[in-house]
C-alpha positions in Angstrom: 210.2 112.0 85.7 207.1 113.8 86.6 204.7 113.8 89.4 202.1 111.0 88.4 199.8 112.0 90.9 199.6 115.4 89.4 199.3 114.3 85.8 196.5 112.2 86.7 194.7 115.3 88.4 195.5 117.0 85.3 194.4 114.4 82.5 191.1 113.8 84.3 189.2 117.0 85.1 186.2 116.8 87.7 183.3 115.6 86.5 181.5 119.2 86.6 184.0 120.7 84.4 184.0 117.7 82.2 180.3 118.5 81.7 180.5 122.3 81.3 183.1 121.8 78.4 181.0 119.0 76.9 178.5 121.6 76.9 180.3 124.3 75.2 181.6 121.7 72.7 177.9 121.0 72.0 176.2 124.5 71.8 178.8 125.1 69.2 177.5 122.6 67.2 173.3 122.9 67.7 173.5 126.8 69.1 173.5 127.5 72.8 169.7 127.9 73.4 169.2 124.7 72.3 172.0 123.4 75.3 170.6 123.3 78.7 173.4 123.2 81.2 172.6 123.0 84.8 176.7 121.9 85.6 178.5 124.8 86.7 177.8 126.8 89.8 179.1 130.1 87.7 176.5 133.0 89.0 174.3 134.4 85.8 173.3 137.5 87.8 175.1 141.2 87.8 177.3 142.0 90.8 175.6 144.7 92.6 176.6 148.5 91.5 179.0 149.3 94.0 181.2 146.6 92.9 181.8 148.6 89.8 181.0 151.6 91.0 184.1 151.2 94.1 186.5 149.7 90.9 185.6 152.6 89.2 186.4 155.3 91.6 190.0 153.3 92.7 191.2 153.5 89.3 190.1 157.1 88.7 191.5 158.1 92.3 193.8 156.0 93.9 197.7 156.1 93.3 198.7 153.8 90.9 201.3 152.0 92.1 199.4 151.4 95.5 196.4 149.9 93.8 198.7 147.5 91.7 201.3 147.0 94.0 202.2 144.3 96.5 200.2 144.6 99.7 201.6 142.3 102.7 201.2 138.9 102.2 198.2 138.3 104.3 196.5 141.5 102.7 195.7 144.7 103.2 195.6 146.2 106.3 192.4 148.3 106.1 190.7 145.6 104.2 191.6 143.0 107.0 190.4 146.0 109.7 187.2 146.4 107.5 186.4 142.8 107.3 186.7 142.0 111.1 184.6 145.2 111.9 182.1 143.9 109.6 182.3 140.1 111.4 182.3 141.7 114.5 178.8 143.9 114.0 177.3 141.1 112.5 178.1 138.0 114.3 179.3 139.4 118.1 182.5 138.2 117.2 186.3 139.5 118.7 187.2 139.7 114.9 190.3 142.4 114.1 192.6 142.6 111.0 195.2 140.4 113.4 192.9 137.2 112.7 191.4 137.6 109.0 194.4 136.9 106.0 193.1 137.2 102.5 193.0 134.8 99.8 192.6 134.0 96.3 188.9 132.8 96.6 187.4 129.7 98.1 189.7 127.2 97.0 193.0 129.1 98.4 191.5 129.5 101.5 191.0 125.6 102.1 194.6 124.6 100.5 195.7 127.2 103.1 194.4 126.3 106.1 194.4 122.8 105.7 197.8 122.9 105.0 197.9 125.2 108.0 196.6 122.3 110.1 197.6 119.4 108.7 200.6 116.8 109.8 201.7 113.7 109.2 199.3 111.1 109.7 196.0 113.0 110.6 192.4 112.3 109.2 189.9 115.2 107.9 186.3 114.0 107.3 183.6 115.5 105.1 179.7 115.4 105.6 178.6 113.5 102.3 177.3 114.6 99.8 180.1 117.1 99.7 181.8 118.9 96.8 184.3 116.8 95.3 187.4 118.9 95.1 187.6 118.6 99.1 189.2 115.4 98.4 191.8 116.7 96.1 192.3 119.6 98.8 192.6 117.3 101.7 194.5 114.9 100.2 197.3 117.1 98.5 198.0 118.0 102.4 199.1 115.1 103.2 195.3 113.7 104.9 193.4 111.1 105.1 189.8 111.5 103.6 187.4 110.2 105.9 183.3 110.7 104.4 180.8 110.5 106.9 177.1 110.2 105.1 174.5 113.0 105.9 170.9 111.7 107.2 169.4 110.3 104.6 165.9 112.3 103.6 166.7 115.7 104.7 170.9 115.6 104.6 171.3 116.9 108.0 173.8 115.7 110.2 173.7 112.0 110.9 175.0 112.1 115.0 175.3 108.5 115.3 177.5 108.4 112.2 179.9 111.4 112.9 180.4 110.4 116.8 181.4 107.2 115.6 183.9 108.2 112.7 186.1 110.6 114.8 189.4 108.9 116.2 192.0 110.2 117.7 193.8 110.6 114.1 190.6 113.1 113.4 192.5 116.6 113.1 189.4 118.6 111.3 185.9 118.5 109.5 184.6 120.6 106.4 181.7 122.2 106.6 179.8 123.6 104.2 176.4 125.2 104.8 174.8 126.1 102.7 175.6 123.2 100.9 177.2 122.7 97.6 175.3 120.0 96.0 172.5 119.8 98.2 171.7 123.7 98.9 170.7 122.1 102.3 171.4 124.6 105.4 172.6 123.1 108.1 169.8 123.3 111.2 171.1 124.9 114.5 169.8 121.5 115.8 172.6 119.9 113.4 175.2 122.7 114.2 175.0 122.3 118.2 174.8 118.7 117.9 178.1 118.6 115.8 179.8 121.0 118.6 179.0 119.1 121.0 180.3 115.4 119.4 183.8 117.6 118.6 184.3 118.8 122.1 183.5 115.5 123.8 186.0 113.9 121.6 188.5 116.8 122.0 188.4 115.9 125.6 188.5 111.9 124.9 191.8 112.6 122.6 193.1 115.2 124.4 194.1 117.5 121.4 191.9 120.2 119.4 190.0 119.0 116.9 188.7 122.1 114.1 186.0 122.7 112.0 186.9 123.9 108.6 183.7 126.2 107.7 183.5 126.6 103.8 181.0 129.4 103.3 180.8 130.7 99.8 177.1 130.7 100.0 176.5 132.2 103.4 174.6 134.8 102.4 172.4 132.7 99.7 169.9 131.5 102.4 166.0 131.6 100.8 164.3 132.9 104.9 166.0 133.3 107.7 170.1 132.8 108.0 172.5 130.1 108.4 174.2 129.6 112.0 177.1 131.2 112.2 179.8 128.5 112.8 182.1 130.4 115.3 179.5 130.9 117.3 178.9 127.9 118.6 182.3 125.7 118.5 185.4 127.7 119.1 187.8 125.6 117.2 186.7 127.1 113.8 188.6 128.7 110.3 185.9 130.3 108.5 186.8 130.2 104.8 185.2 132.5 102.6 185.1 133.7 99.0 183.2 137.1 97.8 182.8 134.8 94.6 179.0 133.6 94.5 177.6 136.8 97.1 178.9 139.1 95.0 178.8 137.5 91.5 182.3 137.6 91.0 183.8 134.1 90.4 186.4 135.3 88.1 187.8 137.7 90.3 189.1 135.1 93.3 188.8 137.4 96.6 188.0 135.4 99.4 189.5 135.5 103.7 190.4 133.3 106.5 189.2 134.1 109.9 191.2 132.3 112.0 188.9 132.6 115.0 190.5 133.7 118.2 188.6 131.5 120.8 190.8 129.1 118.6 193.2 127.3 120.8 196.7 129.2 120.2 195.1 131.4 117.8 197.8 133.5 117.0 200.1 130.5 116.5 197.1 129.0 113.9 197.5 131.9 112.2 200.7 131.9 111.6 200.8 128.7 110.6 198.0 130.0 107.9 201.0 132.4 106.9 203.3 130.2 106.6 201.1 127.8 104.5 199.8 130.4 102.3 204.3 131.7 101.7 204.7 127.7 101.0 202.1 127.6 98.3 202.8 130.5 96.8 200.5 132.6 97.8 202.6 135.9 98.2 199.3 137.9 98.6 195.7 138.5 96.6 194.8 140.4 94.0 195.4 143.9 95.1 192.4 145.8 93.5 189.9 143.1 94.7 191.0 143.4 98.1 190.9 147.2 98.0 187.2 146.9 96.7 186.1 144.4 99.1 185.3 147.2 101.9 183.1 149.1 99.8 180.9 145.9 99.4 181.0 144.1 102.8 177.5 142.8 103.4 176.3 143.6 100.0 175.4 140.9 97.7 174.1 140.5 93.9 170.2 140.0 93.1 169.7 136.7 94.9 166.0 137.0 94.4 166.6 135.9 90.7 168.0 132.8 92.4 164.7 131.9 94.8 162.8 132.4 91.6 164.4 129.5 90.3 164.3 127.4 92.7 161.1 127.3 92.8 160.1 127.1 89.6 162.2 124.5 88.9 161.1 122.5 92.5 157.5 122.5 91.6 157.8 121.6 87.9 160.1 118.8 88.5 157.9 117.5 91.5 154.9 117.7 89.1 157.1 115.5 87.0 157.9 113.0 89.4 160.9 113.9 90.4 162.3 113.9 94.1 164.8 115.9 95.5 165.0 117.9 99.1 163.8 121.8 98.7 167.2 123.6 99.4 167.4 126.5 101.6 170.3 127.9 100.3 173.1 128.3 97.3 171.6 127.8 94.2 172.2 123.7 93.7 169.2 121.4 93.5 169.9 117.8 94.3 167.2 115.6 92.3 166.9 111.6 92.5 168.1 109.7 89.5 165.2 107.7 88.4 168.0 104.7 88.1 170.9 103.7 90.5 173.4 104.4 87.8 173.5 108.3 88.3 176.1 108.5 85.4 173.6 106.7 83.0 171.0 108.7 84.2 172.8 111.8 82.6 173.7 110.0 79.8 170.0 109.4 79.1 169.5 113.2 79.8 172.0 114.1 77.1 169.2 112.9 74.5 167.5 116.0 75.6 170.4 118.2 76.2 170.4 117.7 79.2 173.2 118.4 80.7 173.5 117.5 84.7 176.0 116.3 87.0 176.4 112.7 88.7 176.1 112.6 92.1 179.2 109.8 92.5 182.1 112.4 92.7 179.9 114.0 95.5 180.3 111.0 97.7 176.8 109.5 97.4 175.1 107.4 94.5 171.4 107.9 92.7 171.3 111.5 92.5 172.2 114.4 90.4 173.2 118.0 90.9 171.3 120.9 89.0 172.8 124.1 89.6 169.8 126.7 89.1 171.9 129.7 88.7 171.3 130.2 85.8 168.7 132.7 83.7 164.8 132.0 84.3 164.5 131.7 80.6 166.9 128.5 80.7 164.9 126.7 83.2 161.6 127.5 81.1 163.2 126.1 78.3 164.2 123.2 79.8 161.2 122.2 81.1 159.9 120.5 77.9 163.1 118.5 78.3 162.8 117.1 82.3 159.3 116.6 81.4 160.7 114.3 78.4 163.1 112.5 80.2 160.1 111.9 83.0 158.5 110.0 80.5 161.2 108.4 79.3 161.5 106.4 82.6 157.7 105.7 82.8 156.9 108.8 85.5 154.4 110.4 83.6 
């Protein structure tokens, strides 16, 4: 016998990758300019030179064996040292090497400390829309899902709803700002009021109650910067992944900052260890991590990205289309002009098209475009959202 629940994860793929390899299956067959794909959030911009430029200089000058080799399991010291100097001039944080434990990108970092924090019989709740693979996350630890819908319009926290959805089984909430489908950024409005809900109710339950911060996209903010987390509830894990600052999915370098106004910090992190040895997580890639100092506040040519946006934004306005202007990531949620999001798509296919439902994401009726892709796509496309536009009676 095998685990069913895991061959159903693995027969079914999420609907995002189901898309992308729909769309490589078709630019095979018509050519790939003729494919517009707007599914994957897979960055189409350079990493900046000193990524290279620091890989470069390692393998010509470091030893060998100490580049390749093991480093402790949660990472290497003078990249852990680096990163919570670098938190700590930025943010005003306490941040050392003692509280930050490297990861295999994004997704490590959330298996990790949820199963970190997870026990038998305990709730984590996601802001909806949210991106779907927080559900396979959650659940694998042994959670309950619990989605709470953003307010509807601008997709900033709804108070009333979250206030009213934490129990005393609630033992975290994901956070994800900028926000992956949305590219909203959470308002410091929205981040005080959220605070302020989790420590009343800390006090109501009498136990901690953490916010699980997912920031791949913390540095992709279009004006101005996203509120730091940390800063303003103390119960926090930051999870991060150099993946979409850097433009280097592939490579899976992320960290955990356990923060240490966290109650029993040090025993959080350990429990972080401990999750990461039970997963199999022994330690991360040892040339990434030795590159990451090098690059610490760097990121790729995000500019390419805001160029994007708003091309896309005012030509799909023009066309009738609605959707929120994101402030950050490179994601574009757009209105379905029909309930059925998934037939919507369909009916985009026609025009090679291809987009992603918003169902998976927790919400109907909309659509996810992921913009990060080159300008020449999206002018490409246009012809083809102006099409489909028509084809529902918009223009």
């Amino acid at each position: 016998m095998i685990s069913e629940k895991m061959l159903a994860l693995g027969k079914k793929s999420s609907a995002i990758r189901a898309i992308f390899e729909y769309g490589k299956k078709r630019k095979a067959e018509i050519g790939e300019e003729n494919v517009f794909d707007f599914s994957l959030g897979n960055p189409s911009v350079c990493p900046p030179p000193v990524v290279n430029e620091t890989i470069k200089k390692l393998i010509e000058e470091a030893d060998p064996i100490d580049l390749h080799g093991y480093t402790s399991a949660p990472g290497d010291m003078d990249t852990r040292s680096a990163i919570g100097a670098y938190l700590a001039r930025t943010y005003g944080t306490d941040d050392t090497a003692e509280n930050i434990y490297m990861t295999v990108g994004a997704a490590a970092s959330l298996t990790i400390t949820l199963g970190a924090l997870v026990c038998k019989g305990d709730e984590v709740i996601v802001l909806a829309p949210y991106f779907p693979e927080y559900r396979v996350f959650a659940e694998h630890a042994g959670a309950k899902l619990c989605e709470v819908p953003c307010r509807a319009g601008d997709f900033q926290l709804d108070t009333q709803a979250l206030s009213a959805a934490v129990n005393e089984h609630t033992k975290a909430i994901i956070v994800n700002s900028p926000n992956n489908p949305t590219g909203v950024v959470l308002s410091q409005e929205s981040v005080k009021s959220l605070a302020q809900i989790l420590s009343e109710k800390e006090k109501e339950y009498g136990h901690p109650i953490y916010i699980i911060s997912d920031e791949p996209y913390r540095e992709l903010v279009y004006g101005g910067e996203a509120p730091y987390i940390p800063n303003y509830y103390n119960n926090t894990v930051s999870c991060y992944s150099f993946s979409k600052s850097l433009s280097l999915p592939g490579e899976r370098i992320g960290y955990i900052c356990v923060s240490k106004r966290c109650v029993d910090w040090r025993e959080l992190f350990f429990a972080v260890c401990g999750a990461g040895r039970a997963l199999g997580f022994v330690c991360a890639p040892s040339l990434m991590q030795k590159v990451v100092p090098a690059c610490l506040g760097k990121t790729a040519d995000t500019s390419i990205y805001d160029t994007n946006r708003k091309l896309l934004y005012n030509e799909l306005t023009r066309y009738g289309y609605e959707c929120v202007y994101p402030d950050g990531a490179f994601y574009m949620f757009v209105k379905a002009f029909e309930d059925d999001a998934g037939a919507f798509c369909e009916k985009a296919k026609e025009h090679e098209l291809l987009l992603v439902p918003s169902d998976s994401f927790g919400v109907a009726g909309y659509v996810r475009i992921s913009y990060c892709v080159k300008t020449e796509q999206i002018e490409r496309a246009l012809p083809a959202f102006c099409a489909l536009a028509k084809d529902y009676g918009k223009i």
